[in-house]
C-alpha positions in Angstrom: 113.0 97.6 83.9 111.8 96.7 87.3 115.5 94.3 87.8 117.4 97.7 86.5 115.1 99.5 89.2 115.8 97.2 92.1 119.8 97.2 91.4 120.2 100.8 91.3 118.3 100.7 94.6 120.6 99.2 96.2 123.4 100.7 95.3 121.7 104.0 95.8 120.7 103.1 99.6 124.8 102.2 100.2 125.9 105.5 98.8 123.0 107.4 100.9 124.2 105.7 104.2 127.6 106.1 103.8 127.1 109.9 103.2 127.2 110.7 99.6 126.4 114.6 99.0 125.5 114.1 95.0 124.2 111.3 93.2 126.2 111.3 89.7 124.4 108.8 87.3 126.4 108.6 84.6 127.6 106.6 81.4 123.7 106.6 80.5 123.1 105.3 77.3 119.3 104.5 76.9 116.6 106.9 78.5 115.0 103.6 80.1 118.1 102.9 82.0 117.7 106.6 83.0 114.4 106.7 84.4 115.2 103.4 86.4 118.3 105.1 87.7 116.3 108.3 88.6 113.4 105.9 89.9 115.5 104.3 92.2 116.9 107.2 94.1 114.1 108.8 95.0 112.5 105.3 96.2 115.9 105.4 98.1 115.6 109.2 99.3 112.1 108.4 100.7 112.7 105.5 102.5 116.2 106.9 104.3 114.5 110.3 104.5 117.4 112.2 103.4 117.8 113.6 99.9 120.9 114.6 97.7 120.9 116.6 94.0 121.1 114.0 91.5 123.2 114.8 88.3 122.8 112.5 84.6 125.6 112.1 82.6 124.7 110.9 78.9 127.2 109.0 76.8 127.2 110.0 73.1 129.1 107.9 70.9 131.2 109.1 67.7 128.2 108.8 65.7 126.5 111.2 67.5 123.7 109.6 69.4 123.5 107.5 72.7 124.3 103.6 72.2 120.1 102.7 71.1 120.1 105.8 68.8 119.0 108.8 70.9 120.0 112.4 70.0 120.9 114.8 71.9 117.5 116.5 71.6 115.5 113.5 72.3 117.8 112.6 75.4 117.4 116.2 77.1 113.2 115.6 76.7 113.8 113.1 78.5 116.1 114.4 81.0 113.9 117.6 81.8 110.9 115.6 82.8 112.3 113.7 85.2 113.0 115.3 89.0 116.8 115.9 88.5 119.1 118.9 89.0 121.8 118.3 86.5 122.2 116.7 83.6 125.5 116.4 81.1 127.7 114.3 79.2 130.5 112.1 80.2 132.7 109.2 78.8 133.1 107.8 75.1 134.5 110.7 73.4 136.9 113.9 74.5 135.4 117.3 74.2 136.1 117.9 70.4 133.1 115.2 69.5 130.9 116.5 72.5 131.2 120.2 71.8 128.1 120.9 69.7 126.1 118.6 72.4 127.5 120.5 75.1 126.4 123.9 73.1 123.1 122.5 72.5 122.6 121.7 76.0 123.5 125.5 77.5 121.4 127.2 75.0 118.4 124.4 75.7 118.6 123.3 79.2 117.1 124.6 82.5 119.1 122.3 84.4 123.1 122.8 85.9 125.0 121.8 83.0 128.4 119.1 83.2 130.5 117.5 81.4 133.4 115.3 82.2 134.9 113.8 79.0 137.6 111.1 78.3 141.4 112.5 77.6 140.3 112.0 73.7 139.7 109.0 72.1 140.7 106.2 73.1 143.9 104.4 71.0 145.3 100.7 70.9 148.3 100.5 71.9 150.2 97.1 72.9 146.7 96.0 73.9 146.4 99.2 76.1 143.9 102.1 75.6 145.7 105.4 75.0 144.5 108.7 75.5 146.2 111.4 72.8 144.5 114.8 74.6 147.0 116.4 76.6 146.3 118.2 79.8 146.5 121.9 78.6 144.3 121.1 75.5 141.7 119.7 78.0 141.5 122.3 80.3 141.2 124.6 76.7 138.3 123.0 75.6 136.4 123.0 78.9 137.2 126.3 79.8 135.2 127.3 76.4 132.6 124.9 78.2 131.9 126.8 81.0 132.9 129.8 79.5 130.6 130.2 75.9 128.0 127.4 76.7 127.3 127.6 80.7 128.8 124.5 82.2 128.8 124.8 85.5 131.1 121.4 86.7 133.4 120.3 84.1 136.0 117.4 85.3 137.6 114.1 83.3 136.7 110.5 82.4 138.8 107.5 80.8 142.6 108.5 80.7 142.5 111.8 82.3 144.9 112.0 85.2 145.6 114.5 88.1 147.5 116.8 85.7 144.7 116.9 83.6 142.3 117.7 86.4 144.8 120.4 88.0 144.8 122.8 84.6 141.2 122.0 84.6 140.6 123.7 88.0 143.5 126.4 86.8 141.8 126.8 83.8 138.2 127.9 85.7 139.7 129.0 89.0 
């Protein structure tokens, strides 16, 4: 814990002094990793005196739970004792798998809600990941996001590309 700690720290002092306006933690996949994360930045905020929101992004795999097992649930506990002003999803899956998570989220969290998934799953092809979801079929999905379950940033991880972020601003302008 206390190595994850001190590397965050780091990092977290580099982004603060070269003018970051939001700290996104994100990929998270243990709650530990989490609270180190979370730790870090406000031992960086105090000793550069300058504080930015910090959002957490969660990772839930196709099986439904973060990478040691957490649920959804479990994972926003965690997330709404800790000093933070967002808290989300990002990564692993597109929006069709993080849907109900996202739901769950809006009607459960008193936090900004966000979620930035990848362009679907992820495909082999020629020894090349693949993304399937289209651009308009993102921008769909999200829209119902913000729209039915109160996200308030929405945006794309692996294989999304500017088109894909363009309808998504379209979509919510």
């Amino acid at each position: 814990y206390d190595a994850m700690r001190v590397s965050y720290l780091g990092q977290i002092e580099g982004l603060l002094a070269g003018g970051v306006d939001l700290l996104q933690i994100e990929t998270c996949q243990d709650p530990l990793q989490i609270k180190a994360a979370v730790e870090a930045a406000h031992e960086a905020f105090a000793s550069q005196r300058r504080r930015v929101p910090i959002f957490v992004q969660i990772t839930v795999e196709t099986v439904g739970t973060m990478l040691v097992g957490t649920d959804i649930a479990a994972a926003l506990t965690v997330l709404e004792s800790l000093p933070v002003e967002g808290i989300g999803m990002n990564c692993a899956t597109g929006p069709d798998l993080m849907k109900e998570h996202i739901r769950f989220l809006g009607l459960n969290s008193t936090r900004f809600i966000s979620c930035l998934p990848n362009a679907g799953l992820p495909r082999n092809v020629d020894g090349r990941a693949f993304y399937d979801l289209q651009p308009n079929e993102l921008a769909r999905s999200l829209k119902e996001f913000v729209v039915d379950y109160g996200a308030g940033m929405i945006g794309g991880c692996c294989g999304t590309t500017p088109e894909h972020i363009k309808l998504l601003a379209d979509a919510v302008s």
